[in-house]
C-alpha positions, 0 to 999 in steps of 0.5 A: 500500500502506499506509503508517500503523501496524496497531496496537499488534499485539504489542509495536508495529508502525509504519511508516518506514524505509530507506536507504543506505551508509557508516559511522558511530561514535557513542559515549554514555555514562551519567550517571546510574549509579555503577558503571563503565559496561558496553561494548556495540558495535551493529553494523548493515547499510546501511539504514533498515531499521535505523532504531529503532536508531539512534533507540534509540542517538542519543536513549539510549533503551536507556542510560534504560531501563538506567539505571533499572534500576541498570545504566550503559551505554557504546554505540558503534555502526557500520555494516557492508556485510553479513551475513557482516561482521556474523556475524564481529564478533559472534563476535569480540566486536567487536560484542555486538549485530549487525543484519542480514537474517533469514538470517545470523540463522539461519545463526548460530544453526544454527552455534553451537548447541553453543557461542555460541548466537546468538538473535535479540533481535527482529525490526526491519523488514518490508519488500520487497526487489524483484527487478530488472531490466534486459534486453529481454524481462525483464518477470517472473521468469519470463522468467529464464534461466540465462544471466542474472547475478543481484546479490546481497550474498552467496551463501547466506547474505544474505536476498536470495539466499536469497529469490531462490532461493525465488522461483526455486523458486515460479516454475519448480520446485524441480528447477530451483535447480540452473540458476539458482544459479550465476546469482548474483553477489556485488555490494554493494548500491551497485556492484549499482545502478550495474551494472543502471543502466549496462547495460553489465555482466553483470548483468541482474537485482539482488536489492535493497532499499530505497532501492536499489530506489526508486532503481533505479526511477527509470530507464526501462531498469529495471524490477520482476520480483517482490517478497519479499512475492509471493514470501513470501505476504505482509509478512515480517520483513526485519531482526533484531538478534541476540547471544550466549546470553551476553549475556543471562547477562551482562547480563540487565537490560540485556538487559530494558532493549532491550524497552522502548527499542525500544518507545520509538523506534517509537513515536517515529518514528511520531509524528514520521517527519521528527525520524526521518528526521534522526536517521538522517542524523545516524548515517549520514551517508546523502546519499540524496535527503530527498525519497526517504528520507522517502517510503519512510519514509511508505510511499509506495512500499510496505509499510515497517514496524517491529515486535518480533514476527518474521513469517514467517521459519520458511518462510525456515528451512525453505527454508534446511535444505531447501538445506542451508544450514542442518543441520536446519529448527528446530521453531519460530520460538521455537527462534531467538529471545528468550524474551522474544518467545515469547508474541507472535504470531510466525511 
């Protein structure tokens, strides 16, 4: 697949990322302005899904481009193991930027409607989350029964359940969710992999992402049941950052600045995956295999791309309302993203 930028498609679309766990705290702080400097504390999942980010932070792309607009800026950031950790820490103002997958995205903003108003600020990544597993005479998913145990981040409300359940949905119809929702398991990524690897668990099958799912591949016993582009119909936006209505009242040119300084740090690890992929390390402390980290940041292993412009997530919102995570299905993609976005080619 490929593994080079499609263009300047929108605001930028590049290809990169991925990775792997632990947390790290990095503080910067503006020289340039007068004025005491603004808080903001980012708060990521594990991944290089989250890489513009961290090149935004770690090369103060987002302070620049602050600054230049009159405001000064103060940025911590931290890594966090889930959606559900994530949502918490935006609703307790520990975090005022939060990036995770497209549901608890959504699942925000179904819930704050009448009061904090979560929206995504932008779309990040797209990239595939493989289905895997490990039992003899599992080749597909649908060699899935309902006697199979099924690792997920988080039930309902992590993208990769809500992707399994429409995968189970295309496979065997929708009058069989019911069977196979039970099957799922909350695992964190890490402890997920060492249970497929191991063979001696429960678990027969993980809903992954990279660079677990590279990882996972590696071991003969493993093997590829479907992916989320199959499943989705296509490259679909994995990650998102999302705030507060409030931030945007609060903080408008701070907001205006994000724009720009993402804009920036993809085009910077366009130019130079390898600078990149060393910025990641140094923010997360990720001891994930260069060589493997790298070659997914290429696009060795599959579509890895990072873009503004969100792709295909209204049918997750559909498929979500439909199940009832979700009060009611939004009228469009617009309903649950910046303004900021809306002219763009999103979906």
């Amino acid at each position: 697949m490929s593994s080079m930028i499609s263009g300047r498609a929108s605001r930028r679309t590049v290809l990169g990322g991925l990775a792997a766990g632990g947390l790290a705290s990095l503080s910067f702080r503006s020289r340039s302005a007068r004025a005491a400097p603004v808080p903001l504390h980012v708060a990521t999942q594990i991944g290089l899904a989250y890489l513009p980010l961290h090149v935004m932070l770690h090369d103060r792309l987002w302070e620049s481009h602050a600054a230049s607009r009159g405001v000064a800026a103060r940025f911590t950031y931290s890594r966090l193991g889930g959606g559900s950790a994530l949502n918490d820490a935006l609703i307790s103002d520990a975090a005022q930027v939060v990036a995770a997958g497209v549901a608890p995205l959504l699942v925000m903003w179904d819930r704050t409607k009448t009061n904090y108003r979560v929206t995504g600020l932008s779309a990040l990544n797209a990239s595939p989350m493989d289905l895997l597993g490990n039992r003899r005479g599992l080749r597909t998913i649908h060699d899935l029964t309902p006697k199979d145990r099924v690792a997920v981040p988080s039930l309902r409300v992590s993208i990769q359940a809500v992707i399994f359940e429409m995968g189970i949905v295309k496979a065997f119809g929708a009058n069989q969710l019911d069977r196979y929702v039970p099957t799922e398991v909350v695992m964190e990524h890490p402890d997920a992999l060492a249970a497929l690897i191991s063979g001696g668990t429960p678990i027969t099958a993980y809903m992954s992402s990279s660079p677990f799912q590279e990882i996972g591949l590696q071991h003969k016993s493993i093997v590829k049941l479907t992916d989320s582009f199959a499943i989705q119909g296509g490259p679909a936006t994995f990650s998102v950052a999302y705030v507060k209505q409030r931030f945007f009242e609060s903080n408008p040119k701070l907001a205006e600045a994000y724009y720009p300084a993402l804009d920036e740090a993809i085009d910077r690890i366009h130019r130079d995956p390898s600078a990149a992929l060393d910025t990641y390390v140094a923010m997360t402390g990720d001891r994930t295999s260069r060589t493997l980290l790298e070659g997914i940041l290429r696009g060795k292993y599959g579509q890895f791309s990072f873009s503004p412009v969100p792709s295909r997530t209204k049918p997750v919102a559909d498929f979500m309302a439909r199940t009832g995570t979700l009060h009611s299905a939004p009228a469009s993609w617009k309903a649950y993203f910046a303004p900021a976005l809306h002219g763009m080619a999103g979906s």
